[in-house]
C-alpha positions in Angstrom: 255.8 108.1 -47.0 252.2 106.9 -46.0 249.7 106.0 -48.5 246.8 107.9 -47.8 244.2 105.3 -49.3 245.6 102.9 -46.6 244.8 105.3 -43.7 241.3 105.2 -44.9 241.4 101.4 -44.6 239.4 99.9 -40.9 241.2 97.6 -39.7 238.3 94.7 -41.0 239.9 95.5 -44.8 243.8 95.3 -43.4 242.9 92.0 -41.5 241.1 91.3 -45.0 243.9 91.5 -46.8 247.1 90.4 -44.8 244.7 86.8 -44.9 244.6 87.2 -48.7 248.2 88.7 -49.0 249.9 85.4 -47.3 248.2 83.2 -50.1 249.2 79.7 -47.7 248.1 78.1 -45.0 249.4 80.8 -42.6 246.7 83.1 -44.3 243.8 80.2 -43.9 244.9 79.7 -40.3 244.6 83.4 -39.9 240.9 83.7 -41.2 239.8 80.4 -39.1 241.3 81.7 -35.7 239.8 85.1 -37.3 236.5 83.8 -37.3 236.2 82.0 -33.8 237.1 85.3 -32.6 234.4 87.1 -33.9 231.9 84.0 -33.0 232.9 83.7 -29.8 232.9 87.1 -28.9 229.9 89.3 -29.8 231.0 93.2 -30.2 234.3 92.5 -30.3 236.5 95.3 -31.9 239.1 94.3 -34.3 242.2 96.8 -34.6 245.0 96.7 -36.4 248.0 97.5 -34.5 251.9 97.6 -34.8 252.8 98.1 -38.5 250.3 94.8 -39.2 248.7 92.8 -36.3 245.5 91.7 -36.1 244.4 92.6 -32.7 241.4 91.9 -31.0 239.7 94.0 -27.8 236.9 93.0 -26.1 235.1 95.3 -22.9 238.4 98.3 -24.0 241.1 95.9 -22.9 243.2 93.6 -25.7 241.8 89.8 -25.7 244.6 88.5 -28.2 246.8 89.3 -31.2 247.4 87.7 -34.5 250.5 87.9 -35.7 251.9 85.8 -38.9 255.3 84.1 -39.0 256.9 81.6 -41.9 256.4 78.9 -39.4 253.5 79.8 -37.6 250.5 82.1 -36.7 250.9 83.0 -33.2 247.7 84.1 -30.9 249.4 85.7 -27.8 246.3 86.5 -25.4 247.2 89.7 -23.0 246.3 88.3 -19.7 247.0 84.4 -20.5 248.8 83.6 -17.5 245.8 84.6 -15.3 243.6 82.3 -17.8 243.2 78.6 -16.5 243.3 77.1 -20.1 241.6 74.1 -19.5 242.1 72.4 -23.0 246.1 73.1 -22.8 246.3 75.0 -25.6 249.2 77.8 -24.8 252.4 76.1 -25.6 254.1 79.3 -26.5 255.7 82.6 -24.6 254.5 80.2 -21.1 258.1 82.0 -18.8 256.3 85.3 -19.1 254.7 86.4 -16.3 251.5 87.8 -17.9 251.3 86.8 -21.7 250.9 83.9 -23.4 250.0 82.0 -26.6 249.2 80.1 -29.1 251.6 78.7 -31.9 249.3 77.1 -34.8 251.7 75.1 -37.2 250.9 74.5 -40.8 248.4 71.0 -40.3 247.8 71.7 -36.7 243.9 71.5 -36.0 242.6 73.7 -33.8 240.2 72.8 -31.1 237.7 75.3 -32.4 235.2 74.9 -28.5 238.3 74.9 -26.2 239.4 78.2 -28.2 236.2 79.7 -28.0 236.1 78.8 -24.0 239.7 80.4 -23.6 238.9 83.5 -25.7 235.4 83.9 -24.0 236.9 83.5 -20.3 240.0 86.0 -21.5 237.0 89.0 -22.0 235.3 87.5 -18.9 238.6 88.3 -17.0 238.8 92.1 -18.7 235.5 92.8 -17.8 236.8 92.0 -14.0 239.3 94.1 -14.2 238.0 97.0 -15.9 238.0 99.0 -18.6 242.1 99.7 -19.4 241.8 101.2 -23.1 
């Protein structure tokens, strides 16, 4: 049965709480990669997707996902194979032909400008493309 004070939620509050829910480092991880997001992305719309995913859309079309793991926080970006990524930072899903991502480790530092770079040339590439959503 659905609660229907959680249908009432935006997604802002969900995101909001699954941060303060995971109580570790996952959840602090979560709210940094949270916040380059929204920095490096002006009008970006946050949804939350799939029983509990942060996800993040920029020009209609998905930029990247959040999802929370015991070992990790994983950022899987829509259209990362088409993404030059620079600063190396996908080391995850990289057989697929059109995803790929991110997995932050607990003590892994993230490079907060080559982030920003990859997340701002991922919207660059929807707006190419088109609106899809």
């Amino acid at each position: 049965m659905t609660d229907p004070a959680q249908d009432q939620k935006t997604p802002a509050q969900h995101i909001d709480e699954r941060i303060a829910e995971l109580g570790d480092w996952r959840g602090d991880t979560l709210a940094k990669v949270r916040a380059l997001v929204l920095e490096a992305l002006p009008g970006v719309v946050e949804e939350w997707k799939w029983r509990g995913v942060p996800t993040w859309y920029h020009g209609g079309a998905i930029v990247c996902t959040g999802e929370t793991y015991k070992a990790a926080v994983k950022l899987t970006f829509a259209k990362g194979a088409a993404l030059e990524d620079p600063g190396r930072l996908f080391n995850a899903s990289l057989e697929g032909n059109v995803r790929r991502a991110i997995d932050l480790h607990e003590g892994d530092v993230i490079d907060e400008p080559a982030l920003k770079a990859l997340l701002v040339e991922a919207a660059a590439l929807n707006a190419a493309k088109g609106r899809k959503r």
